[in-house]
Structure formats: structure tokens, C-alpha cells
VEXDREN-2710 file (C-alpha; in Angstrom, 1 decimal):
% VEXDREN-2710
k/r/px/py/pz
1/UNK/336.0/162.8/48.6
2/UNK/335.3/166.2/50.7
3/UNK/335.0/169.2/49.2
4/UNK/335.1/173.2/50.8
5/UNK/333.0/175.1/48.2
6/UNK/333.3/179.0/49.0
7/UNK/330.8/181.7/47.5
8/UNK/331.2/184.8/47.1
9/UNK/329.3/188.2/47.7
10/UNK/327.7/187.9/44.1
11/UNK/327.1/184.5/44.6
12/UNK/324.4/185.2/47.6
13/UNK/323.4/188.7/46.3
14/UNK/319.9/187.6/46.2
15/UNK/317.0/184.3/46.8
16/UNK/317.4/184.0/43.2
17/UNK/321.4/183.4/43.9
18/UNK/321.2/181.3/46.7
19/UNK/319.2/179.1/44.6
20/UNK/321.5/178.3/42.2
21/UNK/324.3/178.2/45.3
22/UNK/321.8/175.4/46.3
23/UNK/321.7/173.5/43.3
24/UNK/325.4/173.2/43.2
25/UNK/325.9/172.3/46.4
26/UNK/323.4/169.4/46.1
27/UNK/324.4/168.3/42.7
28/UNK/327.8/167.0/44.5
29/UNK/327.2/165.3/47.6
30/UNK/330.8/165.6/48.2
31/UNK/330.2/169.2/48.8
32/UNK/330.2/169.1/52.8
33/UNK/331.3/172.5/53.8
34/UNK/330.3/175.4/52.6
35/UNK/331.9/179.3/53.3
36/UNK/329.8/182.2/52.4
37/UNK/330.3/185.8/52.0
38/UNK/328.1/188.5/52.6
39/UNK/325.5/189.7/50.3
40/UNK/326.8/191.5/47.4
41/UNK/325.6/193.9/44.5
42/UNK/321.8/192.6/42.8
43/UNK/322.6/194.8/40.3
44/UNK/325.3/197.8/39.2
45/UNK/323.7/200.4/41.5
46/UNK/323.4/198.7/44.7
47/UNK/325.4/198.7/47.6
48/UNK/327.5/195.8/49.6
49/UNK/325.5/194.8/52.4
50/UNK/329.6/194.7/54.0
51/UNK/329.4/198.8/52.8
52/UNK/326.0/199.0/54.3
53/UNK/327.6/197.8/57.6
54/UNK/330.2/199.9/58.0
55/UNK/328.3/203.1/56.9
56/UNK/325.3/202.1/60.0
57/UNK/328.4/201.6/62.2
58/UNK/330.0/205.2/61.2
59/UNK/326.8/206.3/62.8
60/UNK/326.6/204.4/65.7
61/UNK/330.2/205.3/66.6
62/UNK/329.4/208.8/66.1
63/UNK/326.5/208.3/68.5
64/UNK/324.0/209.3/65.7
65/UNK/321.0/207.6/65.1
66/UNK/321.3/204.5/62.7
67/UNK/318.3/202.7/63.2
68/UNK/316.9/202.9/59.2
69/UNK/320.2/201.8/58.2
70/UNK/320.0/198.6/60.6
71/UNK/316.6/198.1/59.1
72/UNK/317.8/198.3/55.5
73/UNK/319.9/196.0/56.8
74/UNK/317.2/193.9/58.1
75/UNK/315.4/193.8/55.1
76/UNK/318.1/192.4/52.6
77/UNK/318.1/189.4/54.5
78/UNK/314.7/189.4/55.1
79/UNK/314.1/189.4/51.0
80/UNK/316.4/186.7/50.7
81/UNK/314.7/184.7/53.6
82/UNK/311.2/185.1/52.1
83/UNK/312.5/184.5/49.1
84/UNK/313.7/180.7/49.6
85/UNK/310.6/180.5/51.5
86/UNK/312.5/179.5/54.9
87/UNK/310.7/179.8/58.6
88/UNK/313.5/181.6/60.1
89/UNK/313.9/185.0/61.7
90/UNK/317.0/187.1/62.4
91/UNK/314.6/189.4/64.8
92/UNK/316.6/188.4/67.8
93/UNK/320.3/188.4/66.0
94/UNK/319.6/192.3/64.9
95/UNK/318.6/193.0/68.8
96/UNK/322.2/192.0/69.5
97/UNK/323.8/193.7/66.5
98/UNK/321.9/197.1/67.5
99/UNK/323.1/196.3/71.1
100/UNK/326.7/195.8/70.1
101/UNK/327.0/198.7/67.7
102/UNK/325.9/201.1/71.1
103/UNK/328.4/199.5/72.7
104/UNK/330.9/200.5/69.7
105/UNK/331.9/196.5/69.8
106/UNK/334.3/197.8/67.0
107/UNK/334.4/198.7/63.1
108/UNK/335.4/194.7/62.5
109/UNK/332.7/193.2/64.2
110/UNK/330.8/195.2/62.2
111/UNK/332.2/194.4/59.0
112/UNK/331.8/191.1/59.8
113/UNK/328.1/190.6/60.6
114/UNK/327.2/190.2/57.0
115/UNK/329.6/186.1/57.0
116/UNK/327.7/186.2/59.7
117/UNK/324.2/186.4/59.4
118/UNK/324.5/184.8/55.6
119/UNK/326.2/182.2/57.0
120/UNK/323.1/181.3/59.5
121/UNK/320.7/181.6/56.3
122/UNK/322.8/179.3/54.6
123/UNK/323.0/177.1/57.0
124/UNK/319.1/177.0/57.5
125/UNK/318.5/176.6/54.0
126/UNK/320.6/174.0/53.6
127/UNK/320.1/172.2/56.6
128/UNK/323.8/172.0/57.3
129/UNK/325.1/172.7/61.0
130/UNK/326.2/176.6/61.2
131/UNK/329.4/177.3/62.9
132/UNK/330.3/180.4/64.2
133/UNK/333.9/181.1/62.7
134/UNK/334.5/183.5/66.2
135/UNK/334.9/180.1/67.5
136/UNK/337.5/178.6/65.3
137/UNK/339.0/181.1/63.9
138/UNK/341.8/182.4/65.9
139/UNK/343.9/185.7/65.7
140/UNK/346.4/186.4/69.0
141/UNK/346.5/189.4/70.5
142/UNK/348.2/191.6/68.2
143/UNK/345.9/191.2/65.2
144/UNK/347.7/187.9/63.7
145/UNK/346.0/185.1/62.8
146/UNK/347.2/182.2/64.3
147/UNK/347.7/179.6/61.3
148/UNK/348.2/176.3/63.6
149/UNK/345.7/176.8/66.6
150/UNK/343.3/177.8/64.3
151/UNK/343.7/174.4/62.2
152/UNK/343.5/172.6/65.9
153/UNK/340.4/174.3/66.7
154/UNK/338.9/173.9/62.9
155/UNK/339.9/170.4/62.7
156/UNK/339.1/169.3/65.9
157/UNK/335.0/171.0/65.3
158/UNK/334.7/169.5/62.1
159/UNK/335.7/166.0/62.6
160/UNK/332.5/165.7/64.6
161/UNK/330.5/167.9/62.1
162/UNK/329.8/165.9/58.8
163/UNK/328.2/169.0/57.1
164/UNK/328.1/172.3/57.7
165/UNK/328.9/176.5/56.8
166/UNK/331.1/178.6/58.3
167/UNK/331.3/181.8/57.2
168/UNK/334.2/183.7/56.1
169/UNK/336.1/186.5/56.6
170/UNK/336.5/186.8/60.4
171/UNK/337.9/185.3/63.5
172/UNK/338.5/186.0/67.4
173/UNK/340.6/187.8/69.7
174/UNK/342.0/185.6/72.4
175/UNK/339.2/187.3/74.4
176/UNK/336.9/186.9/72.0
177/UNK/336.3/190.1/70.2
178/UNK/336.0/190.0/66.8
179/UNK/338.8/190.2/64.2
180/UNK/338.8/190.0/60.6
181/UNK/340.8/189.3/57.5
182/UNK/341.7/191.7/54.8
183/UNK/338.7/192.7/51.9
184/UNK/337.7/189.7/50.3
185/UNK/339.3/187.3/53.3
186/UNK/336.8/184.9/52.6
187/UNK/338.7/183.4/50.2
188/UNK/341.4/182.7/53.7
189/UNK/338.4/181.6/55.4
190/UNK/338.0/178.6/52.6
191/UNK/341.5/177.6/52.6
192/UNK/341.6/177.3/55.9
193/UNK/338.9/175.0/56.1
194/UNK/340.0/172.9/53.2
195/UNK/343.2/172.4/55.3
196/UNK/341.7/171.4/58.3
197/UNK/339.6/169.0/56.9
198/UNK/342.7/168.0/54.9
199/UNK/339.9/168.6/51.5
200/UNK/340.8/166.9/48.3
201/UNK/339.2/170.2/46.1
202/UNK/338.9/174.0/47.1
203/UNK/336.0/175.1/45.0
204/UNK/335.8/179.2/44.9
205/UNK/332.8/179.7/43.1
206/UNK/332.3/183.7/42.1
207/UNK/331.1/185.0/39.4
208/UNK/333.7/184.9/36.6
209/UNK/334.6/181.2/35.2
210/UNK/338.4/181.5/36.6
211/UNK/341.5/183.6/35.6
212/UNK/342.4/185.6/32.1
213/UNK/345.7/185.4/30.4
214/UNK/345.0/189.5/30.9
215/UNK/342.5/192.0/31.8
216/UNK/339.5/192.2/30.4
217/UNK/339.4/195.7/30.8
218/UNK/342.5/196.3/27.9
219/UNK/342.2/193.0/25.9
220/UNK/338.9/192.3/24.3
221/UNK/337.9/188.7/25.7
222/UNK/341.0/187.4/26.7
223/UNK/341.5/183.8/26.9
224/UNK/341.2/181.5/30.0
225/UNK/343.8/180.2/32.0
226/UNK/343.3/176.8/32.6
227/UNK/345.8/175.8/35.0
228/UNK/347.7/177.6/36.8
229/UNK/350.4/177.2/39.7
230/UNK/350.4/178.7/43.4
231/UNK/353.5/180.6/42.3
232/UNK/352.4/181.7/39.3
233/UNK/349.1/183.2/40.2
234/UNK/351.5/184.5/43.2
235/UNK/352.9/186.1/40.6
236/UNK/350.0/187.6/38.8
237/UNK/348.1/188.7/41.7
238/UNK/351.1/190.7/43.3
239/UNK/350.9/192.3/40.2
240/UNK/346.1/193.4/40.2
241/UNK/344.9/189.9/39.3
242/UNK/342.4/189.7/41.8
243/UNK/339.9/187.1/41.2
244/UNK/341.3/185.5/44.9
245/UNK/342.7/186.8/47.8
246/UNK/346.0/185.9/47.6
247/UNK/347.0/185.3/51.1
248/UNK/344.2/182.3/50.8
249/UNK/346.9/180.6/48.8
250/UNK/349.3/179.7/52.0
251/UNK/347.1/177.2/53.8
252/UNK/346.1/175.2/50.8
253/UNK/349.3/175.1/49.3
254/UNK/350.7/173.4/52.5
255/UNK/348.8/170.6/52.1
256/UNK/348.7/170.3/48.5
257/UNK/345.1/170.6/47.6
258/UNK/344.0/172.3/44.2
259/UNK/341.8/175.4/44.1
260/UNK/339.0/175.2/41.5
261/UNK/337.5/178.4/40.7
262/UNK/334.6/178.1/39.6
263/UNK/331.5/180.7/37.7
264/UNK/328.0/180.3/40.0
265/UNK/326.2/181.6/37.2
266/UNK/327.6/178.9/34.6
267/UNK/328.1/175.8/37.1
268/UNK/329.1/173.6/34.0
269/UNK/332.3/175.7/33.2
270/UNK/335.3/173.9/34.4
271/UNK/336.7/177.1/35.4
272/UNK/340.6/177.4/36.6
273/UNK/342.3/175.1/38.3
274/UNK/345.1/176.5/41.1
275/UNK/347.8/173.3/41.9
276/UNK/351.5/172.9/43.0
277/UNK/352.8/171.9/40.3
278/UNK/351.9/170.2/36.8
279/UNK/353.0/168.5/34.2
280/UNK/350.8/170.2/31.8
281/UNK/352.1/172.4/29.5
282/UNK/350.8/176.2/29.2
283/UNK/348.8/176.1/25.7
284/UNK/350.8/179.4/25.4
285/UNK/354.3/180.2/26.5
286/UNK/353.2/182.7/28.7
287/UNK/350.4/181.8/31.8
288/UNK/349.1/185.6/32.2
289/UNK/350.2/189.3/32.2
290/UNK/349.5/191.8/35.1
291/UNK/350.4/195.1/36.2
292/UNK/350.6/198.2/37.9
293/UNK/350.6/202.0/36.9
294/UNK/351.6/204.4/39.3
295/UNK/355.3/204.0/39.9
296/UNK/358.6/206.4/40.4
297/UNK/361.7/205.2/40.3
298/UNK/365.2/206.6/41.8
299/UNK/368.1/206.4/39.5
300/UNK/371.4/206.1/41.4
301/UNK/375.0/206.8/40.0
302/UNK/378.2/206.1/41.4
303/UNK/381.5/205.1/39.9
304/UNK/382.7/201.8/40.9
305/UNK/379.7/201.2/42.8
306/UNK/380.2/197.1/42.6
307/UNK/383.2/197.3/44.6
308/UNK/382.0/199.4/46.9
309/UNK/380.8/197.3/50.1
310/UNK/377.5/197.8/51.7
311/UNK/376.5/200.2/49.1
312/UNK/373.5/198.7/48.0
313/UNK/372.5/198.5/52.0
314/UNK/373.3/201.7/52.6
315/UNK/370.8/202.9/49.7
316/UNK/368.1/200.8/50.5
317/UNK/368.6/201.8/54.3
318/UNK/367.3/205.2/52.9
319/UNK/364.0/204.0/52.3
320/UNK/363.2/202.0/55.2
321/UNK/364.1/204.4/57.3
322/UNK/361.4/206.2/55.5
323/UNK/358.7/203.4/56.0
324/UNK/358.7/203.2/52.4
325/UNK/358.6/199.2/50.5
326/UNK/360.7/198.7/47.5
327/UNK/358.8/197.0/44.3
328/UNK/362.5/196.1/42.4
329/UNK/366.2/196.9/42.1
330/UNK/367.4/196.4/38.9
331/UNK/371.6/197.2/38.8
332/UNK/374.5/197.7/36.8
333/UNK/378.1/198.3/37.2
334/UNK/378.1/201.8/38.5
335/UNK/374.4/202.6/38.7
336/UNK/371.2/201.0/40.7
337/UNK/367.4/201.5/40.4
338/UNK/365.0/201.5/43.0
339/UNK/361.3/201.6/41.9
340/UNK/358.4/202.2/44.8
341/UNK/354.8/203.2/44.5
342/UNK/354.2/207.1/43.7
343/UNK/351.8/208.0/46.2
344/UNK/354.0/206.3/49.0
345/UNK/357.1/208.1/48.1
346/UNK/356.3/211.7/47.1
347/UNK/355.6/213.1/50.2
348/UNK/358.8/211.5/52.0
349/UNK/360.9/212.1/48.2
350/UNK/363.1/214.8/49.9
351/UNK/364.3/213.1/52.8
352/UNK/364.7/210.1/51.4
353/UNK/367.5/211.6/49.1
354/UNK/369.2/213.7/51.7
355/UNK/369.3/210.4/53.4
356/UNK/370.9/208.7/50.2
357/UNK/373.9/211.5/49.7
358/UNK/374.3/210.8/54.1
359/UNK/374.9/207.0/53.6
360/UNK/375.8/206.4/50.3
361/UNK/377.4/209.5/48.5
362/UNK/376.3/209.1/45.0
363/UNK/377.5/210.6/41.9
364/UNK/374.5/212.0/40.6
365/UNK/370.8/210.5/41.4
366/UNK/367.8/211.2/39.3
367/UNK/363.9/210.6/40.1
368/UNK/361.6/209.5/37.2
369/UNK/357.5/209.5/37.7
370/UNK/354.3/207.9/36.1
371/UNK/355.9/204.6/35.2
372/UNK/354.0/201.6/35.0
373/UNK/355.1/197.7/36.1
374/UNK/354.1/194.9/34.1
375/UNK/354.3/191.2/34.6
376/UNK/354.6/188.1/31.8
377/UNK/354.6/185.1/33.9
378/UNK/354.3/181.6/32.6
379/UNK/355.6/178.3/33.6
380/UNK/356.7/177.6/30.0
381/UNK/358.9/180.5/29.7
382/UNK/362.2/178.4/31.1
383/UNK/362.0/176.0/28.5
384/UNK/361.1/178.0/25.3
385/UNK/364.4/180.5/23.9
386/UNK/363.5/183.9/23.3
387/UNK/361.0/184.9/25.4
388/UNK/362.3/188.0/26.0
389/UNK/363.2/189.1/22.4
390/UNK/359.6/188.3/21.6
391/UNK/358.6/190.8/24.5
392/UNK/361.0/193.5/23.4
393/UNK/360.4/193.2/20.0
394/UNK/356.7/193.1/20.6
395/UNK/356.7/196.5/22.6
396/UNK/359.3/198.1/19.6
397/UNK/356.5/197.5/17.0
398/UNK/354.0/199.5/19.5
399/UNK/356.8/201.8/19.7
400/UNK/356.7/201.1/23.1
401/UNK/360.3/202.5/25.3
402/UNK/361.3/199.8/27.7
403/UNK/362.1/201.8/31.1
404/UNK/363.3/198.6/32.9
405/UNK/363.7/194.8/33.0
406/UNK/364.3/192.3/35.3
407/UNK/363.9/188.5/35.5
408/UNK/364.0/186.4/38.4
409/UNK/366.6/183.7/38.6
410/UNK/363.5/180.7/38.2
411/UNK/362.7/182.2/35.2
412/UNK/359.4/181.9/35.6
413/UNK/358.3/185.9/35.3
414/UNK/359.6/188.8/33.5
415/UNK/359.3/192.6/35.0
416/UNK/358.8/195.2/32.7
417/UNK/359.1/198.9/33.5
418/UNK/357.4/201.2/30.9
419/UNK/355.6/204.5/30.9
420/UNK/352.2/205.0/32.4
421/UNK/350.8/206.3/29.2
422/UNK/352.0/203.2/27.3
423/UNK/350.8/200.7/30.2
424/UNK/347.7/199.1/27.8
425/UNK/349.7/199.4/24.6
426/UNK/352.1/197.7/26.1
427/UNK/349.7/194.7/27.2
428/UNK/347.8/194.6/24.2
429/UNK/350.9/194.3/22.1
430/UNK/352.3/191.1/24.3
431/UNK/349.2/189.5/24.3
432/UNK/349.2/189.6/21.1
433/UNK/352.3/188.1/20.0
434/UNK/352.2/185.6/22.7
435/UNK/348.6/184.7/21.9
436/UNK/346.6/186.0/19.4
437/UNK/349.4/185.7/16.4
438/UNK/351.7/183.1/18.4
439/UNK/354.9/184.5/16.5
END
């Protein structure tokens, strides 16, 4: 078997971390590449040595003088070097990095030294070859990442390369500069991999033991998910969930191989597994609920609005014209809802409706504020009756007004539109019909 293990920031936080990262990675000799992030938090006050970049680089690019905050810098890695006892110096690497950020190489190479230079303790530690992901990571010219020459490149490397790290979250330019993925594009980083290398497991080890049915935050230890599909967590992480970086799903899923996320601090959890599809039922009907405050929605009115042609177009016309992305449209007969996030449409609100009465010449239209989204997805939901009088009955016993619904046609998720003020009353009282009484 060959397995991609990625850890993340909290994972390598620390010698103390990267030991237990080194335990896991040698109780499974199957574990054969490895992508780190940077260093994270050591504890609840400290900074992101990703921050710490970008705050020494907001200096450099200022043409102010940054050197302590290099040498803060410095001296994370340093700890963690001294700490696995390893006879390696970065002396040279941070001459380059001080050199660069004079040169104002950029805000994402940058951001992207901290992959980089945990990726080369890593890989020293380990004694695994390092690979510099500039090298097969690709992005063309206009900031894209380049799904299939990257795979060439990757595959082409590691097929000669039995072990070894490469760390996440950035690429190349065609020229060479650096590029990187989104916050927490890492998690890309270890898909791609696993693709290349055509993986049989993912392993995403952070420091949580997989998904929740729902958010810690509002429901008192929630339960664990234990499987989950690519379309569900899709589902759930368009909504917050963010225990991965969703776009990491794509590569993997193209290929078929399972994610495994796993909990570096408890190594013997089995964590949550992340597949195509399964015949294993949900123990619940419902996989996990996720969602959103901070939503308006325009109400539209016109009579005989369904046999109007081009109506809907015209409407939605409105808002892209505006820049402005649209979350759902629920419709009737004669009316038509169009919910977008607040902070993106209050400052364009106006024009957006003069634009509506230009194209579409509606009846009345009516804007509502502080709404909230929320999400019940689950696999199971097609094959059980009543999901949705369990969830509207549910949210009537929490006195809970129901703003909107909508289902897809797979049946696999159920939109909810409430009010922001009832968002974790809301949560609290579908979790607990769905799982805590099971009624």
C-alpha cells in the first residue's frame, strides 16, 4: 500500500509535535509521503508562524526594518531543530529569505516559506528526500493551478522517489515565482499527491479526531461522523464545516481514494473516513448540520410570474451585474426569493433594485436582513419518509419561524432559512430530534 499522510499547523507546532508526527509516520511503513504545514499555535496565545510571515513581510514591503521579526522567525525553527536533536541549520535558507523579502519577491512567497522550511526539517528528521513543491506544483500564468501538468510533474518526481515530504500549500508560476493556494491549501497539496501517486489512503492528520454531526461550539460534544461522502461533506463545508479545505476534495475524488482524517494527538482514534460512495448506512438519518448567519434576502412579486419568459434571468441578471453571487432561489407561482450574503449586498442594495424594476418590472419587492442558512445533509435522508416534518416540527417546538426551504432534487440536503437570532436554537433543536431523542 502507499499512503500520503498530511499534518497540519498544530500538528508541527513544536519538537514535542513533530515527535509524535514521527511516531506515526514510522508505526506504518506504508506511510511514504509526507505533506507538512507550517508551524502553528504552541499554545492559545501564540502566533502562526504563516502570521509571523506575513507581518515581517508588511515590513519589508514597506521598506521598514524587519530584521527581529526574521529572527523570531529564526528561532521557532531553531527550537524545534534543537529540540529533535537534529545537525541541521537553516542559517543559509534565512540569508535567502531576508534577500528575497528586499527584493519584495511577493506577499505569497512569503506566506509560503513556513511549508517550506518545515518541510526541509521534516525531511531531515525523517530522513525522507525533501522536494520542493515550486518544482511540481504548477499554477499558469493567471493564478490557476494547473490540475494535469501538475499531476505529470508530481507523478513523474515521485515515481523515482520512494519516500519523501513535500510541503504544502504552494506552487510556481510558469516563471517560477511562487504561488499559493487558498488558507489551509495544504489539505490541496495532500490530494494532489495522493493522486499522483495514484495512493490507496489520504490520511489528514490535525488535531481533532474527524468531523461532528454539528458544531461544537452550539451542541455540547456532538457525535462523530464516521463516514462520510465527497458530496456530502461538499455539502457541509459549503455551509462552515472546516476541518478540510474543501477544494482538496477534487483531486482525490477523481481517482477514488478515501480521506482519513485523523487526531495527531490520539493516533489510535479511527477518525472520519471521506469516500465516494458507501454502502454503509448513516447511524442517524441525518450525516451533519452546518450553517451560516449573516444573510438578506430579496422578496420578488409579480403576478403571473411563471408564464412570464426570461423573468427569472432577467432578475438574477440584476445581481450579476452587480458582482454579487447568489446562495439560493427558492420560487413560487407569482413570487421568487433570492438570498446573498449581507455584507456583499448592502452597499450595492440600491442599484441592484433599480436594476430589478429596469429588467423585470415587479409587482412589489421587499428586502429582509439578519437571516441565517442552515444545512441538514445526510445520505440516509432519501430513503427515510418524513425528514422534513421531523425538521419543521422540531424547529415549531423551539418556536423557531421557518423563513425558507429548499431541497435539492438528490435529496440528499435540506436548506433552511431562519432568523439570525434563532440560528443555534435552531441547531440545537434538530440535533436533537435527529440524534439525541431519535424521534
Amino acid at each position: 500500500m502507499k499512503k500520503v499522510v498530511k499534518f497540519g499547523g498544530s500538528s508541527l507546532a513544536s519538537a514535542e509535535q513533530f515527535e509524535k508526527v514521527g511516531d506515526i509516520i514510522k508505526a506504518d511503513p506504508d506511510r511514504v509521503y509526507v505533506v507538512p504545514s507550517a508551524p502553528g499555535k504552541r499554545n492559545s496565545k501564540d502566533t502562526k508562524v504563516t502570521d509571523m510571515l506575513y507581518g515581517c513581510y508588511d515590513l519589508a514591503e514597506n521598506d521598514k526594518d524587519f530584521s527581529k521579526e526574521l529572527a523570531a522567525i529564526k528561532a521557532r525553527y531553531d527550537e524545534i531543530i534543537n529540540g529533535l536533536g537534529l545537525k541541521l541549520s537553516l542559517k543559509d535558507e534565512f540569508k535567502t529569505i531576508e534577500s528575497n523579502f528586499k527584493a519584495k519577491a511577493g506577499k505569497d512567497y512569503a506566506a509560503s516559506r513556513g511549508e517550506y522550511l518545515n518541510g526541509i526539517v521534516m525531511a531531515n528528521y525523517l530522513g525522507y528526500e525533501f522536494i520542493d513543491s515550486a518544482t511540481v506544483v504548477a499554477f499558469d500564468k493567471n493564478g490557476n493551478f494547473d490540475s494535469e501538468k501538475t499531476n505529470k510533474l508530481m507523478s513523474k518526481k515521485l515515481e523515482r522517489t520512494p519516500r519523501a515530504v513535500i510541503p504544502g500549500f504552494f506552487g510556481a508560476y510558469p516563471d517560477g515565482s511562487i504561488k499559493t493556494f487558498s488558507r489551509g491549501g495544504s489539505d490541496i497539496t495532500g490530494s494532489i499527491v495522493s493522486r499522483a501517486v495514484r495512493a490507496d489512503v489520504y490520511e489528514n492528520w490535525t488535531d481533532v479526531s474527524g468531523f461532528l454531526i454539528a458544531d461544537p461550539r452550539i451542541i455540547t460534544l456532538p457525535e462523530q461522523i464516521d463516514t462520510i461522502t465527497y458530496t456530502e461533506l461538499r455539502e457541509l463545508a459549503y455551509m462552515g464545516a472546516s476541518v478540510l479545505h474543501e477544494d482538496s476534495i477534487f483531486p482525490v475524488r477523481k481517482e477514488g481514494i478515501p480521506i482519513n482524517i485523523r487526531n495527531t494527538n490520539m493516533p489510535e482514534d479511527p477518525g472520519t473516513w471521506i469516500v465516494e460512495s458507501t454502502a454503509k448506512k448513516s447511524k442517524y438519518t441525518i450525516t451533519g448540520i452546518a450553517g451560516k448567519k449573516d444573510f438578506c434576502c430579496v422578496n420578488i412579486l409579480k403576478d403571473q410570474m411563471n408564464s412570464e419568459v426570461g423573468f427569472v434571468r432577467r432578475v438574477l441578471q440584476a445581481f450579476e451585474d452587480q458582482n454579487i453571487s447568489i446562495e439560493h432561489v427558492p420560487s413560487g407561482i407569482d413570487t421568487m426569493t433570492v438570498f446573498v450574503q449581507q455584507d456583499e449586498f448592502i452597499e450595492k442594495e440600491q442599484s441592484v433594485v433599480a436594476e430589478i424594476h429596469k429588467l423585470a418590472q415587479p409587482d412589489l419587492l421587499e428586502i429582509e436582513s439578519d437571516l441565517a442558512l442552515i444545512a441538514v445533509v445526510g445520505r440516509g435522508m432519501k430513503s427515510t419518509r418524513g425528514t422534513a416534518g421531523r425538521i419543521f416540527s422540531a424547529l415549531a417546538h423551539a418556536n423557531v419561524n421557518v423563513r425558507m426551504i429548499d431541497q435539492g432534487s438528490s435529496e440528499l440536503n435540506i436548506i433552511i432559512g431562519v432568523e439570525t437570532r434563532d440560528f443555534e436554537k435552531a441547531i440545537k433543536a434538530i440535533y436533537d430530534i435527529f440524534v439525541t431523542t431519535q424521534l
